[in-house]
Backbone bond lengths (Angstrom), bond angles and torsions (degrees), N, CA, C in turn:
res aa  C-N    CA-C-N  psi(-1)  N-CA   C-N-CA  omega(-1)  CA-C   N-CA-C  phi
1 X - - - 1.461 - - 1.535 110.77 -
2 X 1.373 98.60 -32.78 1.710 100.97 -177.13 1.782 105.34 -66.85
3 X 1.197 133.74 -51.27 1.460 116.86 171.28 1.380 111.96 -55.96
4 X 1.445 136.78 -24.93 1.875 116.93 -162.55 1.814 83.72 -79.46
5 X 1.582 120.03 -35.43 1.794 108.68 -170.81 1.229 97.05 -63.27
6 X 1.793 120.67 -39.84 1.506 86.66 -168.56 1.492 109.53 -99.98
7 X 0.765 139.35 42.15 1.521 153.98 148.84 1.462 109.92 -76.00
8 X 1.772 122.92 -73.57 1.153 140.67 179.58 1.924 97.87 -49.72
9 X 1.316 111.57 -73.32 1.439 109.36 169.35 1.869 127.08 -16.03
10 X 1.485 93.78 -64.41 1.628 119.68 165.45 1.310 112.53 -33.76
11 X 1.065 114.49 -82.45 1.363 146.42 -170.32 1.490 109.06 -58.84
12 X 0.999 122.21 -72.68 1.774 122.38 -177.79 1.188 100.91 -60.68
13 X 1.441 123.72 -53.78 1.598 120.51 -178.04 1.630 103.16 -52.26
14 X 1.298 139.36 -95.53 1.054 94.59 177.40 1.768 162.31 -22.64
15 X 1.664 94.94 -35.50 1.154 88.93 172.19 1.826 125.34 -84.97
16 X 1.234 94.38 23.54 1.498 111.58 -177.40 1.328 123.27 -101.47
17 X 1.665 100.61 -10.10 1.464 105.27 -166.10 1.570 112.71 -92.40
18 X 1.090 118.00 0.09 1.887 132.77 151.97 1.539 97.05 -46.75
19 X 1.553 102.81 -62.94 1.625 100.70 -173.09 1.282 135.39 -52.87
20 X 1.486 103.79 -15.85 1.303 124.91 -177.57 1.465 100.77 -91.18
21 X 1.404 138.40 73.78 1.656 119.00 -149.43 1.784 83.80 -79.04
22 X 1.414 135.54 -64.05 1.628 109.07 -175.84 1.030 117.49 -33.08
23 X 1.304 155.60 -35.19 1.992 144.73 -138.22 1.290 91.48 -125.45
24 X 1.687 137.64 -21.80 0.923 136.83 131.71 1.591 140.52 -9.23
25 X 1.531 95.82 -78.34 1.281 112.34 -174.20 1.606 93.49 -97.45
26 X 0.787 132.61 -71.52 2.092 109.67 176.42 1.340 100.15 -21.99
27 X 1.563 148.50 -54.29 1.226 141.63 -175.80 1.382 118.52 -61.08
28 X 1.184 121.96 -57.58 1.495 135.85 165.14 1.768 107.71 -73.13
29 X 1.346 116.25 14.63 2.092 96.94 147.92 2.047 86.39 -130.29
30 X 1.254 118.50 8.68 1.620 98.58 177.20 1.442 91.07 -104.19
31 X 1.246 144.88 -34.91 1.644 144.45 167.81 1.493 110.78 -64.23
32 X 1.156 124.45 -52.17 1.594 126.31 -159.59 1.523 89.86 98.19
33 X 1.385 96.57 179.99 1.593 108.98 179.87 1.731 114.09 -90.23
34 X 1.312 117.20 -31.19 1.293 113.36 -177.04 2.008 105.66 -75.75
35 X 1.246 106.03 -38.11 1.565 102.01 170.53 1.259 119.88 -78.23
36 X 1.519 125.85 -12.29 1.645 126.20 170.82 1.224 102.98 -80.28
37 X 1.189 133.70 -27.54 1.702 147.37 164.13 1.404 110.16 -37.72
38 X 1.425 95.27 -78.24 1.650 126.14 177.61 1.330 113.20 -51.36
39 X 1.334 131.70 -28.92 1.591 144.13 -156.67 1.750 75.89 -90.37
40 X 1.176 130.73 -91.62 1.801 161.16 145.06 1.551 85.47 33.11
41 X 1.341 93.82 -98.57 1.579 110.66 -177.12 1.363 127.11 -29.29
42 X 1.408 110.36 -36.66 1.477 109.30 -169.46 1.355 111.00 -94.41
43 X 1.448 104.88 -30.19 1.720 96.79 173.77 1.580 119.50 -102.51
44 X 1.567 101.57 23.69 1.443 112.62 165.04 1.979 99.62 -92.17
45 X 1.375 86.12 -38.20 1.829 83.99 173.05 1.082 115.54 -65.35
46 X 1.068 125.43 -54.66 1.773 122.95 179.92 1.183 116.61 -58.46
47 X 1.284 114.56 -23.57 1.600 96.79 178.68 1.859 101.27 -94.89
48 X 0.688 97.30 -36.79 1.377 96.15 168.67 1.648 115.99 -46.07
49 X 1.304 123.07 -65.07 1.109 135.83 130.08 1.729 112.32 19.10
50 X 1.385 95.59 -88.16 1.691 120.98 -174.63 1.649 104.27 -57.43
51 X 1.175 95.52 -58.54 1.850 98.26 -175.81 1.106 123.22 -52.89
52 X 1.715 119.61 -29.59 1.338 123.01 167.67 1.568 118.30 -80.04
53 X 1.405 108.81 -30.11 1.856 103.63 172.90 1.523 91.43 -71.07
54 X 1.343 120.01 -71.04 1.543 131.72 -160.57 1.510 93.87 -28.18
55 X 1.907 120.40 -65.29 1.615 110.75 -169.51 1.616 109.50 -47.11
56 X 1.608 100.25 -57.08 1.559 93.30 -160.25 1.985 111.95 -41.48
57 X 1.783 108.29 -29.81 1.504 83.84 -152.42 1.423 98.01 -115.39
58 X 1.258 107.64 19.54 1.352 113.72 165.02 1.255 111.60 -81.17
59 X 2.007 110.62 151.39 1.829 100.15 -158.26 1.343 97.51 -104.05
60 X 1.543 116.04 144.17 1.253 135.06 175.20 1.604 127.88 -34.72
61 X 1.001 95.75 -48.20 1.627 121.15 168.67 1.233 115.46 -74.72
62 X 1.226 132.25 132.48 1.207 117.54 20.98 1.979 110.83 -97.22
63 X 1.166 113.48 165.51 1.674 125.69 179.91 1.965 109.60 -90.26
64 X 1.100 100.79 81.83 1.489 102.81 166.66 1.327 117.16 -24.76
65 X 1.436 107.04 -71.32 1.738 126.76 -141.79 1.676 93.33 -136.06
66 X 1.330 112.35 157.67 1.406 115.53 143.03 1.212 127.72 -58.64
67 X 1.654 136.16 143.47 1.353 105.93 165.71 1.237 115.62 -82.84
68 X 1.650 120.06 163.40 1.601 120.00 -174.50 1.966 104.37 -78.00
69 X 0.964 108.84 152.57 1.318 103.19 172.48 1.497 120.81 -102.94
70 X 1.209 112.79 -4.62 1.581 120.30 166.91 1.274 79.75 -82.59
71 X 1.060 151.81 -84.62 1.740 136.90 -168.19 1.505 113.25 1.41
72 X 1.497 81.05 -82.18 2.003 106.97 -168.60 1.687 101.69 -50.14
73 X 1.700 125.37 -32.57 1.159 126.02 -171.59 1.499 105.11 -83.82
74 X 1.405 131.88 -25.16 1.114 110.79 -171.56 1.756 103.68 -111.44
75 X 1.335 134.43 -6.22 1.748 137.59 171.07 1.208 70.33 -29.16
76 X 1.857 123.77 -111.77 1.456 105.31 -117.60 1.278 134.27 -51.15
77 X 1.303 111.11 -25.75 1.718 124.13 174.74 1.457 101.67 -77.19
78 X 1.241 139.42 -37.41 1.560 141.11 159.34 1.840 112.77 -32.34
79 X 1.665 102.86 -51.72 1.583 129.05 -153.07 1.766 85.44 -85.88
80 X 1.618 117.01 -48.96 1.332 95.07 178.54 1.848 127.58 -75.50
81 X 1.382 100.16 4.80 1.737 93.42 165.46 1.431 93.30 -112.69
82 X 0.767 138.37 -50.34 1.752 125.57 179.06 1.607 91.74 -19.15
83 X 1.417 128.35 -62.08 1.693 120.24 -129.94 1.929 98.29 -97.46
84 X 1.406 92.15 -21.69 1.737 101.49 156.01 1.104 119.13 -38.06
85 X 1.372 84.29 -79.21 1.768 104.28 -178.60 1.923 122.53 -59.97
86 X 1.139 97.04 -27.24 1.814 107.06 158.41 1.430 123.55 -47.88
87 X 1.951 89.73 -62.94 1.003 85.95 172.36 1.939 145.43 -77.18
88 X 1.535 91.24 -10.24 1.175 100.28 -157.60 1.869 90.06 -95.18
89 X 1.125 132.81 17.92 1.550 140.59 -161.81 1.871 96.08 -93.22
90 X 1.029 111.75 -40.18 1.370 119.40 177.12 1.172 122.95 -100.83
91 X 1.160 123.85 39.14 1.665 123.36 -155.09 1.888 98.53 -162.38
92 X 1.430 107.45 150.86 1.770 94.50 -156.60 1.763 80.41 -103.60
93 X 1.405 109.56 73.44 1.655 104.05 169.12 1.409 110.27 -92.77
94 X 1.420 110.68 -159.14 1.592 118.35 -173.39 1.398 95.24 -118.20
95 X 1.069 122.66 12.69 1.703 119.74 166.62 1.821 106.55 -98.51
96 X 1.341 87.47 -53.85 1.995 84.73 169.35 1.603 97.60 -58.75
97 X 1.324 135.89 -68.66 1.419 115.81 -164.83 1.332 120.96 -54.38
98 X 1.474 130.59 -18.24 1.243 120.10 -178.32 1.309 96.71 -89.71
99 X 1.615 131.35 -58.70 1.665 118.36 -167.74 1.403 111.09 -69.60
100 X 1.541 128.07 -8.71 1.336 129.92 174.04 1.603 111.78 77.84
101 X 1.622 107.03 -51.93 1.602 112.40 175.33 1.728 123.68 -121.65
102 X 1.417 107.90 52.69 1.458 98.99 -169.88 1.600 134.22 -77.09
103 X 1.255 122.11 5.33 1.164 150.43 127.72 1.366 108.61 -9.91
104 X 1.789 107.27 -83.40 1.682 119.16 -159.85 1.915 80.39 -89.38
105 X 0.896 122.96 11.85 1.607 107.77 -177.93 2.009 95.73 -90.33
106 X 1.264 82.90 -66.20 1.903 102.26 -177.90 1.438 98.11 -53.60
107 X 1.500 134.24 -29.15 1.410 98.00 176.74 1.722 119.27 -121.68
108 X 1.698 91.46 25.61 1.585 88.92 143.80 1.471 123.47 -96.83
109 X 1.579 127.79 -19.97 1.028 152.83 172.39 2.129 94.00 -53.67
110 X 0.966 121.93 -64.59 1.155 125.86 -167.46 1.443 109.81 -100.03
111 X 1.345 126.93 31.82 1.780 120.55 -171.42 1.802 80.12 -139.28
112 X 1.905 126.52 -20.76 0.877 132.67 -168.59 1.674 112.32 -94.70
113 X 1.438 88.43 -66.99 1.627 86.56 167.75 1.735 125.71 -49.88
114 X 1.201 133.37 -46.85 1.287 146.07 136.80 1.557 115.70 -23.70
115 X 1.538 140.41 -43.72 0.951 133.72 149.21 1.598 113.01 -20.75
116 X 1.934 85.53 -96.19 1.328 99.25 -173.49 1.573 123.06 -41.13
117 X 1.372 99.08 -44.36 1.922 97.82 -164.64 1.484 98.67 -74.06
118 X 1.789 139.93 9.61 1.491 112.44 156.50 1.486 109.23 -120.80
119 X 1.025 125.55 -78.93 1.759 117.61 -179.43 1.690 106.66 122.69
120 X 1.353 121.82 -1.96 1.394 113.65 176.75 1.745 112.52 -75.24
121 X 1.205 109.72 -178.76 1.489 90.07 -172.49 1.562 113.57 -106.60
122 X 1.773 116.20 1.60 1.313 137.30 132.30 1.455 128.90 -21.46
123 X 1.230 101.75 -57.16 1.375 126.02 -161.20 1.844 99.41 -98.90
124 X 0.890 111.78 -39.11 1.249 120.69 178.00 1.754 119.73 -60.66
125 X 1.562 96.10 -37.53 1.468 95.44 -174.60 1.667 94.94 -98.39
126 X 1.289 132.95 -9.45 1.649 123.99 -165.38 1.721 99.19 -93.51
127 X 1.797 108.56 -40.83 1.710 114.19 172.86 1.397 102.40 -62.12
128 X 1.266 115.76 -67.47 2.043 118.69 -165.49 1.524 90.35 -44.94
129 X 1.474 129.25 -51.37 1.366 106.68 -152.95 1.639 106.51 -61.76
130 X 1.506 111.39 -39.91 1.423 113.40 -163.78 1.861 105.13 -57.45
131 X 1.627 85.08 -34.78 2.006 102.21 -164.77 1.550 86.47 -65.31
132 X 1.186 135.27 -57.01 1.540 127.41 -175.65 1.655 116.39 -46.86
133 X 1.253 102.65 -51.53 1.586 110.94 -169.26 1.385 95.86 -56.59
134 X 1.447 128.69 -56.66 1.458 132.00 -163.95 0.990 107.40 -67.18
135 X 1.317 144.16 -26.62 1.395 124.24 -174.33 1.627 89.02 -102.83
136 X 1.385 155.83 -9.57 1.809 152.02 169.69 1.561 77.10 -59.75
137 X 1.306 119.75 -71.49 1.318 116.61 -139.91 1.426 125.16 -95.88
138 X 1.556 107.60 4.73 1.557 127.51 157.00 1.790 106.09 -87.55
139 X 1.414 129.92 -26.10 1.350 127.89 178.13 2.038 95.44 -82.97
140 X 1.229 129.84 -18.01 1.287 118.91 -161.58 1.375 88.92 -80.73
141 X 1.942 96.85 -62.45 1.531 111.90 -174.83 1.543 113.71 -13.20
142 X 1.231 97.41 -67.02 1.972 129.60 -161.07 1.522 103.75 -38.75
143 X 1.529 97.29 -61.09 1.473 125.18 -175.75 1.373 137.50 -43.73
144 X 1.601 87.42 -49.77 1.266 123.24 -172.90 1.896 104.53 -73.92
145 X 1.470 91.10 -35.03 1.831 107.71 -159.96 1.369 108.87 43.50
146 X 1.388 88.31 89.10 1.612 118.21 -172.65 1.358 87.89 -133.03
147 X 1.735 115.64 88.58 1.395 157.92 161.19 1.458 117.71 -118.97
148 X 1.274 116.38 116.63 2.008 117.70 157.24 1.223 96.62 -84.50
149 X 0.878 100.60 159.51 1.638 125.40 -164.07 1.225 82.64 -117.48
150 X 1.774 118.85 142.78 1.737 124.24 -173.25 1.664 91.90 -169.11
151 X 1.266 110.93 159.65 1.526 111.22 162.37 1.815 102.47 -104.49
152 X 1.167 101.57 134.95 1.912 105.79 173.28 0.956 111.86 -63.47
153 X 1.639 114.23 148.07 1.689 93.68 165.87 1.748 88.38 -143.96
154 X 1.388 93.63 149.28 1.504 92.62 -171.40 1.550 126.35 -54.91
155 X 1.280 98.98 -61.59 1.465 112.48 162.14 1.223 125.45 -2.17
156 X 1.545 115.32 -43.98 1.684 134.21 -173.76 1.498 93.15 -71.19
157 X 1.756 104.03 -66.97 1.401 102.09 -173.04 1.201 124.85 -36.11
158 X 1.487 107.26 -61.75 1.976 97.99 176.71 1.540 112.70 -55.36
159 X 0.758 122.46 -15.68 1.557 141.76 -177.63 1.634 96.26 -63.17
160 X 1.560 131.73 -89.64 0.806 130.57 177.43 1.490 127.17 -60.79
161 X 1.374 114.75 -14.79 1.522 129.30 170.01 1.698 111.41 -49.79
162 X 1.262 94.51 -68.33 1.246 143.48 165.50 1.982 119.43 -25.29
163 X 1.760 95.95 -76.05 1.274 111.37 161.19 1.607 122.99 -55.78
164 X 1.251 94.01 -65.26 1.772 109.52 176.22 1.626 112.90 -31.88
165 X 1.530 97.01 -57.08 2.137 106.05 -175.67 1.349 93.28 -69.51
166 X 1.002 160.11 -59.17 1.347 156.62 -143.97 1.438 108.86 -84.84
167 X 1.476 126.45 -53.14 1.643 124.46 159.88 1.514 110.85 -52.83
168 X 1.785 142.32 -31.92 0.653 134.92 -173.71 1.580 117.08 -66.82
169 X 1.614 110.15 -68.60 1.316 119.48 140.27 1.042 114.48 3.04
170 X 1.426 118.37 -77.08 1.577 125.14 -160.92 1.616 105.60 -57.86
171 X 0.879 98.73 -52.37 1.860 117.13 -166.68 1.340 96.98 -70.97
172 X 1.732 135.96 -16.76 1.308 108.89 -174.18 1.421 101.45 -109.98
173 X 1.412 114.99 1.20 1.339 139.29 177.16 1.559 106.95 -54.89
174 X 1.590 101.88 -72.94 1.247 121.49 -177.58 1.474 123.28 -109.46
175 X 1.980 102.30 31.10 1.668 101.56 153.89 1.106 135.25 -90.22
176 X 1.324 128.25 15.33 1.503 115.82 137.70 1.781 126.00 -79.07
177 X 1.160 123.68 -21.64 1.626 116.75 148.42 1.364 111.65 -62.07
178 X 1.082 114.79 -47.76 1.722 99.68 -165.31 1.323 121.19 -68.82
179 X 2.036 108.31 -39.51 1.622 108.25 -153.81 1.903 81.93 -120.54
180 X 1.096 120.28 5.67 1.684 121.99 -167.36 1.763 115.84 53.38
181 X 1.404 113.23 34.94 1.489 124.02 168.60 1.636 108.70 -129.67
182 X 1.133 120.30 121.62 1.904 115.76 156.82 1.463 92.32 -79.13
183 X 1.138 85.28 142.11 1.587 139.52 -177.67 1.044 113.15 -73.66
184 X 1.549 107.50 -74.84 0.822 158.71 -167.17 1.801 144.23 -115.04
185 X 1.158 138.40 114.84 1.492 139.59 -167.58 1.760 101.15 -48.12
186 X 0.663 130.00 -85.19 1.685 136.39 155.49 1.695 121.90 -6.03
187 X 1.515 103.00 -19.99 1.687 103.38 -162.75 1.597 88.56 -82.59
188 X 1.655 90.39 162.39 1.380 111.26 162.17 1.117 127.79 -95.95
């Protein structure tokens, strides 16, 4: 359990330090931009890193909660706009321009549903953390109006429409190899 905290720790903490716009920007003019990059990246990997050893060998048990079963019934249709919106977060579509942040949208959508639909206390602290971060850092976002300005162009949209359903698919295809849960009736 002690690697998935410090994984989750790792990982969100960095990705928290936008929110911090002073410790931020003192970091990004004492690094430069290519080493605040480099700093970013690597301890987004490591914790990433950690969270995936930390889950695997962290023990299942104990069971918090029941899981909800409107949960478990609605992930995959949940998982296919989560991966929309993933995808479409980096991409100058008309879905990022209308939700502004679909990024922290798709992964409260999927750090939430995932909550509810397991109940171990694994799962509980690796979903809440993501479900916490996304809504800190969708209220900073908002605040802040921390928007690029882009023109949409459709093209992207089917693009990420497109990409998003098909990686989703894939991933719910083969999440019982990957995460050791079907998903899905169809998975392998």
């Amino acid at each position: 359990m002690t690697l998935l905290i410090a994984g989750i720790v790792l990982f969100i903490g960095i990705h928290l330090v936008p929110v911090l716009t002073g410790l931020r920007n003192s970091l990004f003019s004492a690094l430069g931009e290519k080493r605040y990059k480099a700093v970013f990246s690597l301890a987004s990997a490591l914790g990433l890193i950690l969270i995936i050893i930390g889950f695997g060998r962290a023990p299942a048990e104990p069971r918090l909660f029941a899981p909800f079963p409107a949960a478990i019934m609605a992930a995959p249709l949940v998982m296919l706009v989560s991966f929309v919106l993933f995808a479409s977060a980096n991409m100058k579509t008309h879905i990022r321009s209308r939700l502004k942040h679909p990024m922290l949208l798709g992964l409260l959508l999927w750090s939430g549903v995932h909550l509810l639909a397991n109940g171990e206390l694994r799962t509980t602290i690796l979903f809440g953390a993501f479900l916490a971060y996304a809504v800190i850092d969708l209220i900073s976002a908002t605040s802040r109006h921390a928007v690029k300005q882009f023109t949409p162009v459709a093209r992207q949209d089917l693009m990420a429409v497109t990409g998003g359903v098909l990686l989703a698919l894939l991933v719910m295809t083969f999440h019982r190899q990957l995460f050791g849960v079907a998903s899905v009736p169809w998975g392998i």
